[in-house]
C-alpha positions in Angstrom: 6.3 -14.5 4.0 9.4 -12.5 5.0 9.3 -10.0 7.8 9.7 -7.5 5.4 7.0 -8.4 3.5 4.9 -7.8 6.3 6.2 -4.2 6.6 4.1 -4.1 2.9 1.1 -6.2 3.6 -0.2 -4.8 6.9 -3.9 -5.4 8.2 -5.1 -1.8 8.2 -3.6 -1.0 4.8 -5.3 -3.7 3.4 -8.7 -1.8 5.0 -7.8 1.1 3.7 -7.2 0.0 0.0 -10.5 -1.7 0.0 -12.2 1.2 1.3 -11.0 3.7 -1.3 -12.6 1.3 -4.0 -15.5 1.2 -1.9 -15.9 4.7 -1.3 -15.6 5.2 -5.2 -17.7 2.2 -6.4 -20.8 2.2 -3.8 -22.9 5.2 -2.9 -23.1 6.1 0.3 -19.6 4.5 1.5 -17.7 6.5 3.8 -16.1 9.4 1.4 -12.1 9.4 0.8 -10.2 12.0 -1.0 -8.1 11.6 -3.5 -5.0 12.3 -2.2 -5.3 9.9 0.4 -7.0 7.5 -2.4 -3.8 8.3 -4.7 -1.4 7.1 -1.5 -3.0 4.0 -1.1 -3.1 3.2 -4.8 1.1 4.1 -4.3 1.6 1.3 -1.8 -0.6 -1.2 -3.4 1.4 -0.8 -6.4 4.7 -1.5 -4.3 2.8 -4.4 -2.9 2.2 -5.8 -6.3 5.4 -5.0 -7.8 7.3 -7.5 -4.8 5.1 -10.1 -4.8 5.4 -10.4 -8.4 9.0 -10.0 -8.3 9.4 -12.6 -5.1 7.1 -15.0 -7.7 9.5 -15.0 -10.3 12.8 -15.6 -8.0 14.1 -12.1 -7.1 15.4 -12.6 -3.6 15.3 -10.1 -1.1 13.3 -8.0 -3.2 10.5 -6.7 -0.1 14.0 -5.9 2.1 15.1 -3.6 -1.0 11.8 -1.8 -1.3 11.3 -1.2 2.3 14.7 1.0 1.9 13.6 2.6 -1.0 13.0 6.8 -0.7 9.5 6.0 -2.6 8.0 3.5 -0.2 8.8 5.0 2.6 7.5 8.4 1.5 4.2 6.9 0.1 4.2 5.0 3.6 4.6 8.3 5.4 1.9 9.7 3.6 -0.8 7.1 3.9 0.1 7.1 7.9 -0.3 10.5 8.0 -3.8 11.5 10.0 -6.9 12.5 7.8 -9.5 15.2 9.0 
């Protein structure tokens, strides 16, 4: 996997993702707001959209998107603290 790759595959983002669905799919999950929910749902698209890519021979596609204005914003805004 290339480092950049990494950049869009990280541990607690992977949490996070499946705790959205949980929170939506199972009572008494811990709650998550949309927003946040929305964010997450941003990055896992980006995550999809490179591996796919990388799958079908685009090289040095997860180096591109980390540059992009849109991942990093949606990055930004899923780091951001949550009350």
């Amino acid at each position: 996997m290339p480092s950049a790759c990494a950049r869009l595959s990280m541990p607690s983002t992977e949490k996070a993702v499946a705790s959205a669905r949980a929170s939506v799919s199972h009572g008494g999950a811990r709650p998550m707001d949309a927003t946040r929910r929305y964010w997450l749902g941003e990055i896992l698209s980006w995550i999809t959209r490179c591996r796919v890519l990388d799958a079908v021979g685009v090289s040095g596609i997860y180096e591109k998107a980390v540059q992009k204005h849109a991942f990093l914003h949606a990055a930004g805004e899923v780091g951001r603290p949550t009350d």
